[in-house]
N, C-alpha and C positions, 0 to 999 in steps of 0.2 A: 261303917265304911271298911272297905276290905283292906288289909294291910299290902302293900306289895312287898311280892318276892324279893329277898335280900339275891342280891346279885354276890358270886362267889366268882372268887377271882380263882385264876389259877399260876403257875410258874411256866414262864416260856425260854427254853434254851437258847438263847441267841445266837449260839454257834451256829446253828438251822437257819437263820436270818440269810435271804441273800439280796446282797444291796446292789444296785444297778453299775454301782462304779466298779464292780466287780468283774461284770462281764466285759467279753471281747468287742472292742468295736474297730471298723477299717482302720488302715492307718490313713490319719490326715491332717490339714493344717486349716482349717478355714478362714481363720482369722488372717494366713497371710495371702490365702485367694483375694478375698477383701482386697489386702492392701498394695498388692500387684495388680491390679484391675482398676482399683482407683488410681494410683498411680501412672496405668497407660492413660488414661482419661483427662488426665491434665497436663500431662507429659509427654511429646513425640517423643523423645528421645528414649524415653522408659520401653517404648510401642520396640524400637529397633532392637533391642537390650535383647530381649526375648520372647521375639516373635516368630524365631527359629527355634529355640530352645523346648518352646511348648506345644503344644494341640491343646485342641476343646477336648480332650479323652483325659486331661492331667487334671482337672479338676474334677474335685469328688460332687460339688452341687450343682444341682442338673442348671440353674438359674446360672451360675459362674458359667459353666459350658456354653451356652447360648449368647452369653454377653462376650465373652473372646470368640466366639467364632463371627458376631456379628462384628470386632472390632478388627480380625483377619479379614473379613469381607472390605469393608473399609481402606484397608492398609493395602489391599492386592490393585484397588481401583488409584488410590493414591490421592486419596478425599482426605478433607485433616480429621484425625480424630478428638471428637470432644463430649462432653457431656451432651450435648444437642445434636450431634451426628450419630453417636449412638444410639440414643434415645430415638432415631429417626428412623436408622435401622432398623430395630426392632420391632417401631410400629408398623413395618413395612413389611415384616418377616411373622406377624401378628403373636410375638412373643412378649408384647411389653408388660403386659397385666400376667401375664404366668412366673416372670422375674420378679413381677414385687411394682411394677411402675415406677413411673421418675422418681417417686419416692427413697425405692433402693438404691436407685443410681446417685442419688444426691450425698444418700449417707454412705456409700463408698467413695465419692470425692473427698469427704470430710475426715475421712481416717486417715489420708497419707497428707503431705506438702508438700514431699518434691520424689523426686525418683530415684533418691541418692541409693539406696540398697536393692533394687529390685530386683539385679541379677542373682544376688546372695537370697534374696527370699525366691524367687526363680526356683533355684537350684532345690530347697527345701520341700516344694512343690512338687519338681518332677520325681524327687527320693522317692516322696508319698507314695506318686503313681507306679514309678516300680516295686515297690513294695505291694500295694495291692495289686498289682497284675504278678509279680510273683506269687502270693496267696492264692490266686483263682488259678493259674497255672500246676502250680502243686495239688492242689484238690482236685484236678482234671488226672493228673499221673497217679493219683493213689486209689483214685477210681479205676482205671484202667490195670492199675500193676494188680488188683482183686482178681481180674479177667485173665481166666488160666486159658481160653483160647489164643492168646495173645502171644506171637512172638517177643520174646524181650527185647532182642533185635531192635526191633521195629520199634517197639517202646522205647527206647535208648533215644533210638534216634529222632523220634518224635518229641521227645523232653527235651535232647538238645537242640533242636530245631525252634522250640517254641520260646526256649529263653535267649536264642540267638536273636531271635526277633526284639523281645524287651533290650537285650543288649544294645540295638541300634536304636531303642529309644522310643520305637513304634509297633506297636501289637498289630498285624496286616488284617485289615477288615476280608473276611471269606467271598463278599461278594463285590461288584461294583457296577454303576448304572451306565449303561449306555452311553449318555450324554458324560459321564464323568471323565470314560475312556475317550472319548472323541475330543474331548480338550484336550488329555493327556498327550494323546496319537499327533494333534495339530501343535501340540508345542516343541514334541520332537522332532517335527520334521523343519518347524520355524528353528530350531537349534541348529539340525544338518545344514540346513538352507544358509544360515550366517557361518557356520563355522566353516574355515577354511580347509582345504583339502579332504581326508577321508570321514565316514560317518564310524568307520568303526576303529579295530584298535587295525594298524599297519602291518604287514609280514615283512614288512621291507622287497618284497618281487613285485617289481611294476603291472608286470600283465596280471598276476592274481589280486593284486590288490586292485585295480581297476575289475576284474571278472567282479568280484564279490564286497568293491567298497569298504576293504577292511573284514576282518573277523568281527560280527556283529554280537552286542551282547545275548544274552540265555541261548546260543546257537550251541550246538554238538556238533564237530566237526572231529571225522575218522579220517585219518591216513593212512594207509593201509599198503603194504607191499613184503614182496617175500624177504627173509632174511637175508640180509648183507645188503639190500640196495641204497641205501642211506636212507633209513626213516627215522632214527634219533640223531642223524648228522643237519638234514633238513631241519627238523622242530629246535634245535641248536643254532642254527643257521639263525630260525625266524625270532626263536628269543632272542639270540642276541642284538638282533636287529631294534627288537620291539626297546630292549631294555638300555642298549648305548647308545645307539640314535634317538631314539625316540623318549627314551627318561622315562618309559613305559613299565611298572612293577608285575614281573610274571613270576609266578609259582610253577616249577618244575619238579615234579615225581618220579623215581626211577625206580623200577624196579630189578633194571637188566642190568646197569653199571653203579660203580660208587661213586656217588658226589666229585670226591676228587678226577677220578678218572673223567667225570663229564667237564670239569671246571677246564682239564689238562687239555681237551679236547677244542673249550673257546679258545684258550691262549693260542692254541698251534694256530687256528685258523685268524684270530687278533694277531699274530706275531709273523706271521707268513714262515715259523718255524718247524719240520716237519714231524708229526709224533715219536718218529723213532731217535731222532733227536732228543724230544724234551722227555723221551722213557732213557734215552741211556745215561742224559746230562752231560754228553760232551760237546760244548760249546766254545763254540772263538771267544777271543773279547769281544768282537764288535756285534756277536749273536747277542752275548749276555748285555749286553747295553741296549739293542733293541728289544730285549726281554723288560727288561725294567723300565724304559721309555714307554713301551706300545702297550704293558699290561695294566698303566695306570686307569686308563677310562672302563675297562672291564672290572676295577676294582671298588669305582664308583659307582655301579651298576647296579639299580633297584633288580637283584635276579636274586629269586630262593629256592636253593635244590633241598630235596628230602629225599634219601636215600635209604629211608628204611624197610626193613625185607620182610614179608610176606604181609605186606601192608593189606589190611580188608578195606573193602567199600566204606563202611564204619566209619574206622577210623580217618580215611584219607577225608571223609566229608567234616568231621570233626576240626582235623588241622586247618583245610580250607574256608572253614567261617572263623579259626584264628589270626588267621593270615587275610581275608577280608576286610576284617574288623580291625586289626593292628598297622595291616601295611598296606591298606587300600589295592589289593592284588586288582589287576583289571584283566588279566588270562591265566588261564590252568591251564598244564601240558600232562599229560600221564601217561608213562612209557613203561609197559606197552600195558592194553586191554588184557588180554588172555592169560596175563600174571597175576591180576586181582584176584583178591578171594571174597567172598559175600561176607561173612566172618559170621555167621549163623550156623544153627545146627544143619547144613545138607542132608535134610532125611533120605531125598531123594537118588543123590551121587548124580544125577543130571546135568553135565558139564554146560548143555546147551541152555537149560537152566537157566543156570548160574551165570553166563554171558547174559542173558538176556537181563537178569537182574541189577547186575553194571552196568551198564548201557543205559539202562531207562532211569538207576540212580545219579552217572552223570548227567543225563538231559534234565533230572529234576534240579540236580546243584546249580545245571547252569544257566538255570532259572529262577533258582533262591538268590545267587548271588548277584543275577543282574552283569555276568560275565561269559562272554567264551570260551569255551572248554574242548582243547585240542585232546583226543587218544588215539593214541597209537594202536593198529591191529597188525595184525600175521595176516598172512591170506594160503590158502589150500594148497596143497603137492600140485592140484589141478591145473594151474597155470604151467608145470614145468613138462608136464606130459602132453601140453597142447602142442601139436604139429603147427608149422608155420609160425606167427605172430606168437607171440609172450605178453602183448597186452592183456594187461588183468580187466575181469568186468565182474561187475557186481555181486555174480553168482559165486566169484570167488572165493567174499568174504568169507572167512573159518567160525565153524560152529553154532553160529543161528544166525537167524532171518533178521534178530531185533535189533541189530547194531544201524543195518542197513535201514530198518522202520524209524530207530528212536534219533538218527543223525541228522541233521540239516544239512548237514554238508558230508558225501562221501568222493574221499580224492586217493588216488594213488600213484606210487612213485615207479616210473616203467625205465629201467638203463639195457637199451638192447647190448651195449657192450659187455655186459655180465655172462649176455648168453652168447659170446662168441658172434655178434650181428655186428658187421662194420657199417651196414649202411640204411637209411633210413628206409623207410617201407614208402616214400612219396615220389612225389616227379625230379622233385631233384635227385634224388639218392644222395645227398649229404653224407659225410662220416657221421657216425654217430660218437666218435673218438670226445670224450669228458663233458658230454653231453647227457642229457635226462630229460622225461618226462613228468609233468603234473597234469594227472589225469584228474579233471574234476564230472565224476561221474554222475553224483545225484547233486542236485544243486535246487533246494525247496523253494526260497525266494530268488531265483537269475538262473542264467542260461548256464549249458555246458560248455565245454574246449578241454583242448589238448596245450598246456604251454611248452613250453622247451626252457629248462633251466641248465646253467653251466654245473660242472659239479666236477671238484677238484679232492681226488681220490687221497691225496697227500695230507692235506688238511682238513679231509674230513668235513670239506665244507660247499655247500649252495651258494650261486650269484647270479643275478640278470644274465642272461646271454644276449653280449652286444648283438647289435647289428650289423658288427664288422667279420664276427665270426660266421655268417651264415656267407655263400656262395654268391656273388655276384654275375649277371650276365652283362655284359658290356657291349651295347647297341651300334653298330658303326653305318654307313653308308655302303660298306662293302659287304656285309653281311646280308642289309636290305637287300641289294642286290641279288644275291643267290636267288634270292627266291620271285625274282621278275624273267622280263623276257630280256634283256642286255646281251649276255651272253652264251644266247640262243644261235644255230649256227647258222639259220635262215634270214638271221636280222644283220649277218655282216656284212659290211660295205662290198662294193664290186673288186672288182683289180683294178678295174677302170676310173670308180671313184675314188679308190687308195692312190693309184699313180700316176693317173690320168691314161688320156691316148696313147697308144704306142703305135707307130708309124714303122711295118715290116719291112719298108724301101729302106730304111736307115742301113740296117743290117745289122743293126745294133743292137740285141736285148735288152741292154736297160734304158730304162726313160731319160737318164740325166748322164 
């Protein structure tokens, strides 16, 4: 018999060993998926806790995903939820055997007893999820920052765009179905339908907030008019409206004035004191008491100016999802357009460019942000060189075509009394003495018009114009007249029916 081979051992470095616990895995919590889920399960109150807090996107197990969305499906109809409504859903959604069947649902009832922590393992959960959605975010920028085609720029702001998203808690799916959007659309409009008065945010101007139902969100809206006519008195005007009446948080960018100068500017028109007043400080006593009286509710005013100077696109989009996400901003004002700078390298020097590039960057913010977003533009020499009228038209706007493509809304501010015009171009001839126009020129979702607003040169400030300032014509019965036949010289009585007979036997002339 053949002997066998001695087996020879040999020396293995363990250092070389690599053990599984070694490696990287997601970040996650599984165990406390479990017991958030079992916990909604037997618990409504667990269901209310954090059913805002989370998505099916926050759990890592595809099984955990399917079982909260069937138990959000449940919660939106206002079914109870339980072990057998789930379970019911499920088998309805034909997901119950790819979870594990009642089986797994029973031994996730069995790991918790009541809901008393849910929100605290909640919280645990949603970390996780930004945590991996930061990991796949990052691998996505360090791919990309490889790509020497690539503006940095553009990279920047891509990065911060993407974790502005995680920031609010939700990674935006790229696509969405048809039928998703037409829920979405019909619940908007069930919202407008109950809410009372406007659908968007107020200007405080009756006739323009009726034209356009409010500044609606992701809209671009251009103002535009030559220098000096009040276009940062106006957007002054409509913040402060939005923000002291209305309790409304607006974000205001300047690039032309400084913060205080603008703040100095609501007071006058808040105070009915006039700026060369509150520039030189000589005040009565009874001024400085309505200073300090009248300036209290402008001090309470969700209103935030940024004054910083040669602000880019960039940056200003950066602040704006600060100012989102911190102070729930619901308008952006940026004064003026043609100050911005792209803050990239300009290979080109193409100013026209470079507008175009601002423009279609606010249109995109102010459809990131799900806000309104007023700028300010300049408009051309071309209006001053026009013979006859000084209304501006669209062709006016300065330096590209794309303010006028990327805007929803293009409006301008026309004051014929700038240009030496006392009276209107209409049937009335009206003064046009502290009077303006708001010309709404492009108008994507409503019609156009011409409104007429007051506008007090003193204060620096926009109002409704009454109805009592415009000209009255006062209808009488004698004025009816003129224009009949009454005082026709064919329709007048006789001598004879005025005086009657006269009898020349008398020798008398007169009748009586």
């Amino acid at each position: 018999m053949k002997q066998s081979q001695k087996i020879q051992g040999y020396q293995i470095d363990k250092s070389t060993l690599i053990h599984l616990e070694r490696g990287k895995i997601p970040p996650q919590a599984l165990d406390l998926e479990e017991v958030v889920l079992g916990a909604m399960m037997i618990d409504k109150k667990g269901v209310d806790e954090v059913v805002d807090m989370l998505s099916p996107e926050s759990f890592y197990k595809e099984a955990h995903q399917h079982i909260f969305s069937a138990i959000l499906i449940l919660f939106e109809k206002s079914d109870p939820i339980d072990l057998l409504t789930v379970s019911g859903q499920l088998k309805k959604e034909g997901k119950l055997e790819q979870i594990g069947g009642d089986f797994y649902l029973i031994s996730l009832t069995q790991k918790v007893s009541s809901s008393a922590h849910i929100e605290f393992h909640a919280r645990i959960i949603l970390q996780k999820f930004i945590q991996r959605s930061l990991i796949k975010i990052s691998s996505e920028i360090i791919e990309q920052s490889y790509d020497e085609s690539m503006d940095v720029f553009d990279l920047l702001d891509n990065a911060e765009s993407k974790l502005y998203d995680v920031t609010l808690g939700n990674v935006k799916k790229s696509t969405e179905t048809a039928q998703d959007l037409v829920i979405q659309a019909k619940k908007r409009i069930e919202e407008i339908a109950n809410k009372e008065g406007l659908s968007g945010v107020p200007s405080g101007f009756e006739r323009v907030d009726k034209m356009t139902s409010g500044w609606q969100p992701s809209d671009l809206i251009i103002i535009a008019a030559r220098p000096g006519m009040g276009k940062t008195a106006l957007t002054l005007s409509m913040a402060r409206n939005m923000a002291v009446n209305n309790n409304v948080p607006v974000a205001f960018f300047s690039l032309e004035m400084s913060s205080v100068q603008l703040i100095t500017r609501l007071i006058s028109s808040e105070t009915g004191l006039s700026s060369e007043k509150l520039r030189t400080g000589k005040l009565a006593k009874h001024e400085w008491e309505q200073l300090n009286v009248k300036v209290k509710s402008l001090e309470q005013a969700p209103l935030f100016i940024d004054d910083t100077p040669a602000l880019s696109i960039f940056h200003l989009r950066a602040k704006a999802r600060r100012l989102a996400s911190q102070h729930k901003i619901k308008l952006l004002s940026v004064d003026y357009l043609q100050l911005r700078t792209v803050g990239g390298n300009n290979k080109t020097g193409n100013r026209e460019q470079e507008i175009s590039t601002i423009s279609r960057n606010l249109k995109s913010l102010a459809k990131e942000l799900d806000i309104p977003v007023i700028a300010l533009s300049q408009l051309s020499r071309a209006v001053e060189t026009r013979t006859g009228s000084k209304r501006p038209i669209l062709s006016d706007l300065r330096e590209s075509g794309a303010i006028e493509q990327d805007a929803d809304i293009v409006s301008f501010i026309y004051r014929p009394e700038y240009y030496k015009i006392d009276e209107w171009d209409d049937e009335e001839r009206s003064p046009t003495e502290g009077q303006a126009e708001f010309i709404i020129a492009k108008h994507r979702n409503g019609g156009l018009d011409n409104i007429r607003l007051k506008f007090n040169g003193s204060l620096g400030k926009f109002e409704n114009l009454d109805n009592f300032d415009s000209p009255f014509e006062f209808h009488s019965k004698m004025n009816a007249a003129a224009n009949d036949n009454t005082f026709k010289p064919d329709s007048y009585p006789s001598q004879d029916q005025a005086f009657g007979t006269v009898n020349p036997e008398d020798g008398d002339d007169m009748p009586f």
